[in-house]
Backbone as JSON, one array per atom type, in Angstrom:
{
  "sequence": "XXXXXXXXXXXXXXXXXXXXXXXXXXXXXXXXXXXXXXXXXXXXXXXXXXXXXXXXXXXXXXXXXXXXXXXXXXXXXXXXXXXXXXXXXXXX",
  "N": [[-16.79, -25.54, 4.1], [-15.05, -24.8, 2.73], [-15.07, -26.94, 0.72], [-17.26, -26.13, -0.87], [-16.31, -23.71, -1.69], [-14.08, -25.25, -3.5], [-15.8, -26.51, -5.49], [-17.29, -24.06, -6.4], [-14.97, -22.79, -8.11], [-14.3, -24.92, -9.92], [-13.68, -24.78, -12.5], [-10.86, -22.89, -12.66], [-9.54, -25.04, -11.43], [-9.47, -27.34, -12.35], [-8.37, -26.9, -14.88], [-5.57, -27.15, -13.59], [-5.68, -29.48, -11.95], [-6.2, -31.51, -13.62], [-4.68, -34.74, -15.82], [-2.4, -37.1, -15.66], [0.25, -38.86, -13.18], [3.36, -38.37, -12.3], [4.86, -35.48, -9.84], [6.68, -33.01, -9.58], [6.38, -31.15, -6.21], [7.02, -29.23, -3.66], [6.69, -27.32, -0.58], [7.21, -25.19, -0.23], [6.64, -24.06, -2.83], [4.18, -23.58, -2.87], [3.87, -21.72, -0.49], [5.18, -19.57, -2.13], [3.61, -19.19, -4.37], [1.17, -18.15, -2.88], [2.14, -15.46, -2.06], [3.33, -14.09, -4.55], [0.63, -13.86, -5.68], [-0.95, -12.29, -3.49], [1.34, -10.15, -4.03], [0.18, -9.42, -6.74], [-2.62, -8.61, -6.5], [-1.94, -6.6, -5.24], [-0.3, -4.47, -6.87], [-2.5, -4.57, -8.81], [-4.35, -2.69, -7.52], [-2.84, -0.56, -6.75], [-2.57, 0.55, -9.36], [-5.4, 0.32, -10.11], [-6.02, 2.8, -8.55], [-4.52, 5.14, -9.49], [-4.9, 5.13, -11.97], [-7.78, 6.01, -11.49], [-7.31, 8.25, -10.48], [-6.03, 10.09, -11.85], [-8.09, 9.74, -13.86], [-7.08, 8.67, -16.76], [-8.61, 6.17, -18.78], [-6.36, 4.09, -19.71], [-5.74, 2.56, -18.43], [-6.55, 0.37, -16.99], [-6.25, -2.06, -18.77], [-3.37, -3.65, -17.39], [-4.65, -3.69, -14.72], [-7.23, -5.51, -15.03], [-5.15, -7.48, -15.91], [-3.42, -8.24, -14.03], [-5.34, -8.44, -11.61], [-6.39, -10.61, -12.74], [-4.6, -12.78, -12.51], [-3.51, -12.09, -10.3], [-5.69, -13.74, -9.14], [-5.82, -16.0, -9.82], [-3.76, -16.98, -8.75], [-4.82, -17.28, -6.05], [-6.57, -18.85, -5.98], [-5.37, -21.49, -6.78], [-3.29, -21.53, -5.1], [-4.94, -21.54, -2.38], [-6.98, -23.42, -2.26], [-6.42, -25.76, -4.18], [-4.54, -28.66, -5.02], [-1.87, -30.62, -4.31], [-0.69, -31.17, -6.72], [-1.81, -29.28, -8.65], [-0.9, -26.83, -7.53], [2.41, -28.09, -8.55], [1.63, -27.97, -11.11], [0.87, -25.71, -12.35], [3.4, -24.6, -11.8], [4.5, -25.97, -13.64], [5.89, -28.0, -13.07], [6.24, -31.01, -13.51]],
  "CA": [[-16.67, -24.31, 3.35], [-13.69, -25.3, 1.2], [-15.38, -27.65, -0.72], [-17.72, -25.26, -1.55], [-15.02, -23.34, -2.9], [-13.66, -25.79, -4.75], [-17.06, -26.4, -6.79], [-17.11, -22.75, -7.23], [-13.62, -22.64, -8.44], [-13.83, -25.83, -10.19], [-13.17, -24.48, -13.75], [-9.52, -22.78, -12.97], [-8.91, -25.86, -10.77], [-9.54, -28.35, -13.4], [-7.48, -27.05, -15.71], [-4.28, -27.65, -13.3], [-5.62, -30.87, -11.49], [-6.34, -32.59, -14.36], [-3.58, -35.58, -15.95], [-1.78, -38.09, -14.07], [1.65, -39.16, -13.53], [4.51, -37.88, -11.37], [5.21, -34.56, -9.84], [7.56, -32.53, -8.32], [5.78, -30.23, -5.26], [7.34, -28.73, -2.34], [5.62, -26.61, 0.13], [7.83, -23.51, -0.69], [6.2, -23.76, -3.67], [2.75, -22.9, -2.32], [4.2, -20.73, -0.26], [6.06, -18.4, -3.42], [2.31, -18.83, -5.28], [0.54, -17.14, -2.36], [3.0, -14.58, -2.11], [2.95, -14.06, -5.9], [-0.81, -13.68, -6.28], [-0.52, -10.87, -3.03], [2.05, -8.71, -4.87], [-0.41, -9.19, -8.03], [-3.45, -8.09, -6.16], [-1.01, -5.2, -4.78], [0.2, -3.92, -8.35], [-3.94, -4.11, -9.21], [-5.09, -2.2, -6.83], [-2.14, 0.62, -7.21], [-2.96, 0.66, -10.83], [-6.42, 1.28, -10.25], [-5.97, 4.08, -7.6], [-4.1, 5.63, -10.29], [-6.17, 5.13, -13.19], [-8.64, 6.91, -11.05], [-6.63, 9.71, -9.62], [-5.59, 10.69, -13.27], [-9.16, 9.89, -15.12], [-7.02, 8.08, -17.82], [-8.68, 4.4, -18.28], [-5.87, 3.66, -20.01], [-4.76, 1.3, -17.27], [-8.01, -0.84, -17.3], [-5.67, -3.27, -19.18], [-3.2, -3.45, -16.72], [-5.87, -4.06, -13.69], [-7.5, -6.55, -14.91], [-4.06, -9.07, -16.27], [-2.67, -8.36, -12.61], [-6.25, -8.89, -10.65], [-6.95, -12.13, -12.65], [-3.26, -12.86, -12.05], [-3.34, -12.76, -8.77], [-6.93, -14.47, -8.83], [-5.78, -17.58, -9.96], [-2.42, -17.56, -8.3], [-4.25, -17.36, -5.01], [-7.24, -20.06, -5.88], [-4.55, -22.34, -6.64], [-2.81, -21.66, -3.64], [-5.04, -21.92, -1.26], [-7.63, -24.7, -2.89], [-6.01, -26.26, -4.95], [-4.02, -29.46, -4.57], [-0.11, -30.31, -4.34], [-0.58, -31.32, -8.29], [-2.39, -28.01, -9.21], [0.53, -25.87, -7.89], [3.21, -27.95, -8.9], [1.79, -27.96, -12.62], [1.2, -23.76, -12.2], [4.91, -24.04, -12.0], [5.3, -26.42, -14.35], [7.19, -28.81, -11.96], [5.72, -32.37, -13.09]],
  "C": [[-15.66, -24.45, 2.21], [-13.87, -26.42, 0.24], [-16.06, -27.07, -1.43], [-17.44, -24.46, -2.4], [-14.55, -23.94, -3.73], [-14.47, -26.41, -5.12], [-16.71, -25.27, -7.44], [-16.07, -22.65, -7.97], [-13.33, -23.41, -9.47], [-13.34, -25.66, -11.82], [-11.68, -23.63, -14.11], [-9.16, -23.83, -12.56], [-8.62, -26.91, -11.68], [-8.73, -28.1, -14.11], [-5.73, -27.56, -15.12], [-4.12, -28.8, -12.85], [-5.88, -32.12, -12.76], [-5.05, -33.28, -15.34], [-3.3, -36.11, -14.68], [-0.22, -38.2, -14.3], [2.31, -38.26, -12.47], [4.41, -35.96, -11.65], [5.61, -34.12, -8.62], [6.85, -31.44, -7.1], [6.53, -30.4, -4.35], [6.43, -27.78, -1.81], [5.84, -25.75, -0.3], [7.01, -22.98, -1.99], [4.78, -23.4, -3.46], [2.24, -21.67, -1.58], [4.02, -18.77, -1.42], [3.94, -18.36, -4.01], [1.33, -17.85, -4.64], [0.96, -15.85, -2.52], [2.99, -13.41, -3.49], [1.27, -13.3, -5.89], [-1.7, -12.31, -5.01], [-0.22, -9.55, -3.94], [0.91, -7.89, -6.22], [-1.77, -8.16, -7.71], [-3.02, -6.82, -5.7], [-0.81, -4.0, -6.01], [-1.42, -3.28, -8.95], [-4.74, -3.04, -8.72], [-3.99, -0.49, -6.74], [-2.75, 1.0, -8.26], [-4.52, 1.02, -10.67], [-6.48, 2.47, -9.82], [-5.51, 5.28, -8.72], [-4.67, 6.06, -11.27], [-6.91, 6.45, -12.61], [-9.03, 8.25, -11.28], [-6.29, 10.15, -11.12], [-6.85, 10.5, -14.22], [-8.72, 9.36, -16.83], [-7.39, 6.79, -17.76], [-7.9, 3.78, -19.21], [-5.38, 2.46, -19.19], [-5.59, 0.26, -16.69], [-7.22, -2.6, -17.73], [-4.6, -4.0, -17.8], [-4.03, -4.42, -15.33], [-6.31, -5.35, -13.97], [-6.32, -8.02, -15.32], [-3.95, -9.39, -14.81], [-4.35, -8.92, -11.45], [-6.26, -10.18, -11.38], [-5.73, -13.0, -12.35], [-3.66, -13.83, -10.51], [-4.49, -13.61, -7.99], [-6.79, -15.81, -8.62], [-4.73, -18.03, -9.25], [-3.47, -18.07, -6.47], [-5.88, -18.27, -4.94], [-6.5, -21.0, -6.0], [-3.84, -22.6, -5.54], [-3.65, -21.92, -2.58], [-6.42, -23.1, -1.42], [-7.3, -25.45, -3.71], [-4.9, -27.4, -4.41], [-2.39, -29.75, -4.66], [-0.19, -30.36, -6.12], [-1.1, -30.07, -9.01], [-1.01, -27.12, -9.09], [1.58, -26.54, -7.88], [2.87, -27.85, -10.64], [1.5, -26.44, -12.87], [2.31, -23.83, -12.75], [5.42, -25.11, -13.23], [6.47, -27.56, -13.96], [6.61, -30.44, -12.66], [6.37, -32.88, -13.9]]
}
């Protein structure tokens, strides 16, 4: 099943697995990205309720930064390889 996913996936994945060369990864750091891409899906899903409940779609913008946010934080995290989320963070 998880390779399957990472076909499907394979166009955010690529952009972080791809290069070579040294990098820094810890687990914590896979950790913090799940975590991260939670809160994001959290914030999205307020923000729509809201939107809603008030009939302004001003907050459309909003919704979707934080859902694709937390989209990618949490394909990286949980398919993605130690080199994907340490170059997320920028660690390599």
């Amino acid at each position: 099943m998880k390779d399957v996913m990472r076909k499907l996936c394979s166009p955010i994945l690529g952009m972080f697995e791809s290069g070579e060369g040294k990098y820094d990864y810890r687990k914590s750091h896979r950790t913090i990205l799940l975590v991260l891409g939670t809160l994001c899906f959290i914030i999205a899903s307020v923000s729509l309720f809201f939107t809603l409940k008030t009939g302004e779609f001003a907050g459309i913008i909003p919704i979707t930064v934080f859902f694709i946010t937390g989209l990618v934080c949490e394909i990286v995290g949980l398919l993605g390889s130690d080199q994907a989320v340490a170059r997320i963070w920028k660690r390599n």
